[in-house]
C-alpha positions as CSV (number, residue, x, y, z in Angstrom):
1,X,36.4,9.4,30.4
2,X,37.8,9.7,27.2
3,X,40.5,6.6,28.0
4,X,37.4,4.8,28.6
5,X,36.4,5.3,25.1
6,X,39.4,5.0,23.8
7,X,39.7,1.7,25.7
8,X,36.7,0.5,24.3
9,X,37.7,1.6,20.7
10,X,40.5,-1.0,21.1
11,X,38.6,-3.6,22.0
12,X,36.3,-3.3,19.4
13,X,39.5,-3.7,17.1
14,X,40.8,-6.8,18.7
15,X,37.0,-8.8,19.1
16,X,36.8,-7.7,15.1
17,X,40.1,-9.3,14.2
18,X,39.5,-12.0,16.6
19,X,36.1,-12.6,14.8
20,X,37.5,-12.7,11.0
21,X,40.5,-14.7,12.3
22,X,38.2,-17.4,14.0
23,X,35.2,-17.2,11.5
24,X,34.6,-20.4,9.4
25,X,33.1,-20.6,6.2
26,X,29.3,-21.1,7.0
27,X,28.1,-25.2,6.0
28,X,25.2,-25.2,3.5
29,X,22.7,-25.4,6.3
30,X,23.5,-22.3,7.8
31,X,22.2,-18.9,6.7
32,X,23.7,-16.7,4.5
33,X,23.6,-12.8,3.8
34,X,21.0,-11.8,0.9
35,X,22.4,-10.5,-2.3
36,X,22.1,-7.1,-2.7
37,X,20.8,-4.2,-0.9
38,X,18.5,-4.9,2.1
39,X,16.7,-2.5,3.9
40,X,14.8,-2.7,7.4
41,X,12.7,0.3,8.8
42,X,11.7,-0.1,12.4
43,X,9.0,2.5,14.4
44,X,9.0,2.1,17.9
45,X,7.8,3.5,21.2
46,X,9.6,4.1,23.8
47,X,8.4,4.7,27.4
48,X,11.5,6.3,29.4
49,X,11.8,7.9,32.8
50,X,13.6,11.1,32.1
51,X,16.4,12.9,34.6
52,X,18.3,15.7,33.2
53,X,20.5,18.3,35.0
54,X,20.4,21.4,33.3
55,X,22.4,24.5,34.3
56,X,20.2,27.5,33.1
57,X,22.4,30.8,32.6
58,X,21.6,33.7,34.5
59,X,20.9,37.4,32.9
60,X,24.4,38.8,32.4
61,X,23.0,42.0,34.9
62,X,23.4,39.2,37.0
63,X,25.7,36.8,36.4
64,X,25.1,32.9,37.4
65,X,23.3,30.2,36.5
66,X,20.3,28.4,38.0
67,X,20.6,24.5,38.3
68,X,17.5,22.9,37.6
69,X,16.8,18.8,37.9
70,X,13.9,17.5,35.7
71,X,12.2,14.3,36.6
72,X,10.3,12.5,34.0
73,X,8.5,9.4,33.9
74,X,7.1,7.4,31.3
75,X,3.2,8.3,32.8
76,X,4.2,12.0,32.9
77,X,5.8,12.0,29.7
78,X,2.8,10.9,27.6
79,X,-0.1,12.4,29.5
80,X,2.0,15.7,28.9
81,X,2.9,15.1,25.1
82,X,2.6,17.6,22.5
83,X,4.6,15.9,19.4
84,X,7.4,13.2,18.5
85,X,8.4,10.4,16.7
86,X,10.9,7.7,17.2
87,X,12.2,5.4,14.4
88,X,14.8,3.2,13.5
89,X,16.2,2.0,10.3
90,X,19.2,0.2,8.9
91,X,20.7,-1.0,4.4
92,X,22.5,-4.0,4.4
93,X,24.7,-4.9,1.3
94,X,26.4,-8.1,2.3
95,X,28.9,-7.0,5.4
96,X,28.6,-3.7,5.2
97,X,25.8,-1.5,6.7
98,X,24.6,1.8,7.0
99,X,21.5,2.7,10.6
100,X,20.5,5.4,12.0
101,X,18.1,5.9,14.6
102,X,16.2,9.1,15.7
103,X,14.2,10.0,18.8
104,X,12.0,13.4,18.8
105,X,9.6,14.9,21.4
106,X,8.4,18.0,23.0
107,X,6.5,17.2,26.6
108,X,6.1,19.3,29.8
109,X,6.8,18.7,33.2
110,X,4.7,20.1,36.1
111,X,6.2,21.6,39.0
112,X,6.6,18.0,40.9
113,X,8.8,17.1,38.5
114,X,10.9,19.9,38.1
115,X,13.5,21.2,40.7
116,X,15.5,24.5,41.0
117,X,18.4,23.3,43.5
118,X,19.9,26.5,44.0
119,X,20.4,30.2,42.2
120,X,24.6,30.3,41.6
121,X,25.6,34.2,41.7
122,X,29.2,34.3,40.2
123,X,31.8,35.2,42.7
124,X,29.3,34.0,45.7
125,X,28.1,31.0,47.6
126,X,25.3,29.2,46.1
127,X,22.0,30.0,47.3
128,X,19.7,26.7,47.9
129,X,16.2,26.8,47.5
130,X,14.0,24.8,49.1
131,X,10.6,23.0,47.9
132,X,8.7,25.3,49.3
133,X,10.0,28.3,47.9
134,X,9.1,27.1,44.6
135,X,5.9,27.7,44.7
136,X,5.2,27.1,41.1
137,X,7.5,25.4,38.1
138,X,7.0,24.0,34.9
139,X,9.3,22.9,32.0
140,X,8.8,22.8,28.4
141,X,11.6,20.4,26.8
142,X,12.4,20.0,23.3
143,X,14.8,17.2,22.9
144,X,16.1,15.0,19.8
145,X,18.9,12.2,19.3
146,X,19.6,11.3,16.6
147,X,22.5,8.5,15.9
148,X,23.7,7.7,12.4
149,X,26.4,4.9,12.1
150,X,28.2,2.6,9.6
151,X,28.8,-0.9,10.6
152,X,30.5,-4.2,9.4
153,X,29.5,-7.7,9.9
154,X,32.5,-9.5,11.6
155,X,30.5,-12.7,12.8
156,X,27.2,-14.4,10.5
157,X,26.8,-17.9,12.1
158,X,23.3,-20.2,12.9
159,X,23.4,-18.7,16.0
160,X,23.5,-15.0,14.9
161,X,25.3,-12.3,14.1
162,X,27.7,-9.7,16.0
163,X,28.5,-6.2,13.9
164,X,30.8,-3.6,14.5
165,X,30.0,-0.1,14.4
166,X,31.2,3.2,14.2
167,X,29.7,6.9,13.8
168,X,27.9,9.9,15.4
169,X,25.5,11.1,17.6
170,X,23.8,14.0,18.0
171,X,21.7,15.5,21.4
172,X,19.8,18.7,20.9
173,X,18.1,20.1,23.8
174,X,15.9,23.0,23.8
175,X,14.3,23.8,27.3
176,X,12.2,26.8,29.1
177,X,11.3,26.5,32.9
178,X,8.7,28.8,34.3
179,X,9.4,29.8,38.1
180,X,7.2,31.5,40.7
181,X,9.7,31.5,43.7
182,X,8.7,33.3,46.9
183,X,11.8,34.8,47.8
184,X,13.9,37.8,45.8
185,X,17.6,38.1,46.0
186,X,19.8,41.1,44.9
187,X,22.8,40.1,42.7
188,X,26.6,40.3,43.4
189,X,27.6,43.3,40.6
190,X,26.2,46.1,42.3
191,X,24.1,47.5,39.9
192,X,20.8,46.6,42.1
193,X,19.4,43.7,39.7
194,X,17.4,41.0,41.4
195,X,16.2,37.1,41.1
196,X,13.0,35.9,42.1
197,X,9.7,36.0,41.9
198,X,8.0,35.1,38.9
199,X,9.7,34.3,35.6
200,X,11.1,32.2,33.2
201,X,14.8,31.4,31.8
202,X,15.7,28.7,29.1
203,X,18.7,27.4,27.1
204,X,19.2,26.0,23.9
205,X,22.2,23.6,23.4
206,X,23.4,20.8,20.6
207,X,25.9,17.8,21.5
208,X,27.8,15.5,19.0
209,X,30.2,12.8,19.6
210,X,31.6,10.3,18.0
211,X,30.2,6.6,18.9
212,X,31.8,3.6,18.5
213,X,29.7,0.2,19.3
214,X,28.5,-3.5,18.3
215,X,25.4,-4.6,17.5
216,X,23.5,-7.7,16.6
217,X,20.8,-10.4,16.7
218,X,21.1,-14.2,19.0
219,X,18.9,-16.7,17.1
220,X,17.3,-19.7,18.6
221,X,17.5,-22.4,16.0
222,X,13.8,-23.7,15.0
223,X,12.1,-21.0,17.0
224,X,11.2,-17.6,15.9
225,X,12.6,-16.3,18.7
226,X,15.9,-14.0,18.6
227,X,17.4,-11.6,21.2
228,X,18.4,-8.2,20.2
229,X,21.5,-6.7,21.6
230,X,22.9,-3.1,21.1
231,X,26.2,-1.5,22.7
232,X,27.9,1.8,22.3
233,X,30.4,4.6,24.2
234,X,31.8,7.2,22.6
235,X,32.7,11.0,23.7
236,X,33.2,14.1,21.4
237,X,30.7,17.5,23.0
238,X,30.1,14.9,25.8
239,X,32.5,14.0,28.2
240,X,31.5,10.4,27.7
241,X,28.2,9.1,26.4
242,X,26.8,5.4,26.5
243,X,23.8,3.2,25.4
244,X,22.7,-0.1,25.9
245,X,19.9,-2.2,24.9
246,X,18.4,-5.9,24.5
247,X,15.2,-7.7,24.9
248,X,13.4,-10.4,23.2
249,X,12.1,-11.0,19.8
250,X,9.6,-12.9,17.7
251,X,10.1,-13.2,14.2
252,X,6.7,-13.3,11.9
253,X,8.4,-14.3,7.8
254,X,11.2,-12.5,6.6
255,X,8.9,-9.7,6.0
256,X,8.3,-8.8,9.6
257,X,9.0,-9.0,13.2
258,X,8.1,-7.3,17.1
259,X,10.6,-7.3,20.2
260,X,10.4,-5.9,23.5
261,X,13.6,-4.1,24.9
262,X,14.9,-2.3,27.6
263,X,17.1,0.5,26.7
264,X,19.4,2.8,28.4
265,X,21.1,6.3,27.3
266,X,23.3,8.4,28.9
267,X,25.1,11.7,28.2
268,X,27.5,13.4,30.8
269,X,29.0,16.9,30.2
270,X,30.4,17.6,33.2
271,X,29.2,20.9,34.6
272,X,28.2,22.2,31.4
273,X,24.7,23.8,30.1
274,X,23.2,20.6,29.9
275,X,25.3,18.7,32.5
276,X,23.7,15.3,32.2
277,X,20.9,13.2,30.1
278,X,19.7,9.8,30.6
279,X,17.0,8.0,29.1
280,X,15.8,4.7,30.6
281,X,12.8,2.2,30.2
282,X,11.5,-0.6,27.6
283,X,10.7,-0.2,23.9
284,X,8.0,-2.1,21.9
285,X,9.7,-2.2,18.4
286,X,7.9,-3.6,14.9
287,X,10.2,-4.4,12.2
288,X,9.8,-4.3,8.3
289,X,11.9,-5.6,6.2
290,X,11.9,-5.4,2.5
């Protein structure tokens, strides 16, 4: 995985110095950059389907850990939302650029959305569990990403514009699952501790890797009209994570704008506490710019 990135870095490299090599000066009836700082702060909402793979750890009397899929749609999400907030913003000063983009929310999932696939005693088999054992389950998850970046305009033509960027990203996931199971199972160290039953176990775990990406805005000449696109990979905590995004745009004045976008993002930690995150589904986004 991390080649892949690495991979990617390099062709970032080559379509920038491709870019400045091929890059005309811009004829006077083409736009140009403002002068000066530039600033564009963007709220948005987000409606994603949710699936995580969690691996919850075990008491140490025990020894294990308990991997749990959660299942989240966009319905589920918001009829079950206690808090959040999701905004994206970016400062311009001629090529350079500094954006970030942050994503907050605490929700719960009900027991059709959650699933306990097995109970992993060290030193043992795995144990599956079937859905009806688990007669009751419920998730509580706390979950932020947050991505702060620098970028650098390598292409500004009619058309559009096509930025490089490079920075960080940051998962946190904070998670409790509530568990009635109808079975109770005596663990492997011989000191007569048992699973089952009713209770709870949670896990508390923060990711950051290093992104690398492009970014930029496809204009339709004479129309207000523009198409958003967003790309980045990059690995660090993660043993690779990914996002893509685009849509379509309408452009008000140079004060404000609206798109619709679909977006994807994806972590993958192979086997870890949080083994895998992805976020999918569109985005209704307002732009102000100022």
């Amino acid at each position: 995985m991390r080649r892949v990135c690495f991979g990617a870095a390099w062709v970032l490299l080559l379509i920038g110095s491709w870019s400045a090599h091929a890059q005309q000066p811009m004829s006077a009836g083409e736009p140009s950059p403002p002068a000066g700082w530039n600033f564009d702060v963007a709220p948005y909402l987000w409606f994603p389907t949710v699936d995580m793979s969690l691996n919850y750890g075990l008491p140490p009397v025990l020894g294990g850990r308990l991997p749990t899929n959660v299942a989240v749609g966009p319905g589920d999400i918001y009829s079950h939302f206690d808090i959040g907030a999701m905004v994206a913003a970016d400062a311009q000063n001629g090529p350079f650029s500094l954006l970030t983009d942050f994503v907050g929310a605490r929700f719960s999932a009900t027991t059709s959305n959650v699933t306990i696939k097995s109970i992993d005693f060290f030193g043992r088999s795995p144990i599956p569990l079937s859905r009806d054992l688990q007669t009751g389950t419920g998730t509580t998850l706390k979950l932020i990403i947050w991505t702060l970046a620098g970028g650098y305009t390598v292409v500004q033509r009619d058309w559009g514009n096509l930025d490089l960027i490079a920075g960080t990203r940051l998962l946190w996931v904070n998670s409790k699952t509530d568990f009635n199971l109808a079975l109770r199972v005596t663990g492997p160290l011989g000191n007569g501790a048992t699973f089952g039953g009713v209770g709870d176990v949670s896990l508390d775990r923060t990711v950051v890797d290093g992104i690398v990406g492009l970014r930029g805005r496809i204009r339709f000449p004479g129309m207000p009209l523009f198409v958003p696109y967003y790309f980045d990979i990059g690995t660090g905590g993660s043993q690779l994570t990914w996002q893509i995004a685009s849509g379509l745009g309408y452009q008000f004045n140079q004060w404000g704008a609206v798109s619709l976008t679909y977006r994807y993002l994806s972590f993958k930690h192979g086997g870890a506490t949080v083994d895998h995150v992805a976020l999918r589904g569109p985005i209704l986004m307002v732009n102000f710019t100022f």
